[in-house]
LOLOTOR-379100 format. One line per field, with one value per residue (C-alpha): z, y, x; residue in one letter. Coordinates in nm, 3 decimals. Layout:
<rodos>
w	Z_...
v	Y_...
u	X_...
fiza	A_...
</rodos>
This chain:
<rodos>
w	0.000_-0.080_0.207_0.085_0.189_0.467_0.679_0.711_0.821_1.094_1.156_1.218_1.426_1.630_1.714_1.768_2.051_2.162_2.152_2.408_2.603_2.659_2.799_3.202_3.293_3.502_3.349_3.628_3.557_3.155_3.185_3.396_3.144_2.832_3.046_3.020_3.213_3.453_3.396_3.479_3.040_2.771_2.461_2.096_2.112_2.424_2.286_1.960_2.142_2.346_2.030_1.797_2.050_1.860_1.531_1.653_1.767_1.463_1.200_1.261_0.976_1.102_0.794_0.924_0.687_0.824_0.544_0.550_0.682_0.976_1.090_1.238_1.035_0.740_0.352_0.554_0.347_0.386_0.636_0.672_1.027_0.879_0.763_1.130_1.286_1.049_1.189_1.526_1.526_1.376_1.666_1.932_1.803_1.809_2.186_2.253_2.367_2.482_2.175_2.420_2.268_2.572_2.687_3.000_3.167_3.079_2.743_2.734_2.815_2.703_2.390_2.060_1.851
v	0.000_0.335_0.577_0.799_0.602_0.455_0.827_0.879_0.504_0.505_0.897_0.748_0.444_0.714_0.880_0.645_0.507_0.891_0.866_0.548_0.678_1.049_0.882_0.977_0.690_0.633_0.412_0.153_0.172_0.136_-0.201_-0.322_-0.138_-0.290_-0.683_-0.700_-1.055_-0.944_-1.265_-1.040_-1.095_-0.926_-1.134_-1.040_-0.966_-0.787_-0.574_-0.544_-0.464_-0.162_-0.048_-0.047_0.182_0.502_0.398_0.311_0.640_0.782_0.620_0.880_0.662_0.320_0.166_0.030_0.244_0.568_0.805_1.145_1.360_1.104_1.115_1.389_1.309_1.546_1.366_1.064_0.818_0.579_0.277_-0.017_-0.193_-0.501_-0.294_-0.156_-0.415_-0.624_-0.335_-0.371_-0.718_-0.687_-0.416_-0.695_-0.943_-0.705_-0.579_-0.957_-0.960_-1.337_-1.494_-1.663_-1.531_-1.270_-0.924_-0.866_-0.563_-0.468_-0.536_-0.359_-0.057_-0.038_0.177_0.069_-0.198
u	0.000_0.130_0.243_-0.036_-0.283_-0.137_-0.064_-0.438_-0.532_-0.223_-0.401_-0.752_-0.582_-0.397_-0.738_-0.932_-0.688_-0.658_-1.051_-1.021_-0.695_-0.889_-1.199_-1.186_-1.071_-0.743_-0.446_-0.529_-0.872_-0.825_-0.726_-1.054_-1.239_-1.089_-1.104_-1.507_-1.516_-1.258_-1.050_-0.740_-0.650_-0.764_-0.920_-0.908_-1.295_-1.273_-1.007_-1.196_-1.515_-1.373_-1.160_-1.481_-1.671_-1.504_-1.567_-1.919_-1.950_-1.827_-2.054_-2.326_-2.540_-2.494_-2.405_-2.048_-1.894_-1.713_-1.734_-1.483_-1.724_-1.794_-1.417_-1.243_-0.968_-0.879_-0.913_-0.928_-1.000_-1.320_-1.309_-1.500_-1.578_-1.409_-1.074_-1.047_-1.112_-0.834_-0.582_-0.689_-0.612_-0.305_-0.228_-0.320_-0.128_0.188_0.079_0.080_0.449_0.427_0.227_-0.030_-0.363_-0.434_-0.337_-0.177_-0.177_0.144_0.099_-0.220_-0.085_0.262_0.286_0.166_0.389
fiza	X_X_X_X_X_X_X_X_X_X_X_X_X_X_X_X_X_X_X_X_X_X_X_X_X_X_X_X_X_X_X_X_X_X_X_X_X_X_X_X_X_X_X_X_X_X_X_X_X_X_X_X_X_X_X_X_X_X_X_X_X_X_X_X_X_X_X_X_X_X_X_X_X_X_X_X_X_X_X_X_X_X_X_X_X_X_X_X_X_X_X_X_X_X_X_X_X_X_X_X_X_X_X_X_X_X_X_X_X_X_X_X_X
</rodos>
């Protein structure tokens, strides 16, 4: 993929963990919200879940499409739910230090991969 296209995608990824990381919620607390069974581990669809809550917000039409004008992104170009959630799986399996399918704390919140 060009680097064109790529700057606004890694843009909209940035700000939609901004989005997330902004929310008033303390560091400690971040991780309890992201691990919805509170197993003390963060799954791929619980990571997916709380990472799709942005774009959810975002697609003011809710046709799981976010169109320019929905993002607050400029010329951003047009993302489908599948496409972000492809890169947010992507961006738990880097976060996954260990390989072992989960998110620890640590993990969780280290900075992005």
């Amino acid at each position: 993929m060009p680097a064109e296209r790529r700057r606004p995608r890694r843009r909209l990824l940035a700000a939609a963990l901004a989005a997330l990381l902004a929310a008033p919620v303390a560091a400690s607390d971040y991780f309890s919200a992201v691990d919805l069974d509170g197993d003390g581990r963060v799954s791929l669809d619980e990571f997916l879940e709380r990472m799709g809550f942005a774009f959810g917000q975002m697609d003011l039409d809710g046709n799981d499409v976010l169109e320019p004008h929905e993002q607050h992104v400029p010329d951003a170009p047009r993302i489908t739910r599948a496409e972000h959630e492809a890169r947010f799986t992507a961006q738990f399996h880097r976060q996954d230090g260990n390989g072992d399918g989960y998110l620890s704390r640590a993990e969780l919140l280290a900075p992005p991969r």
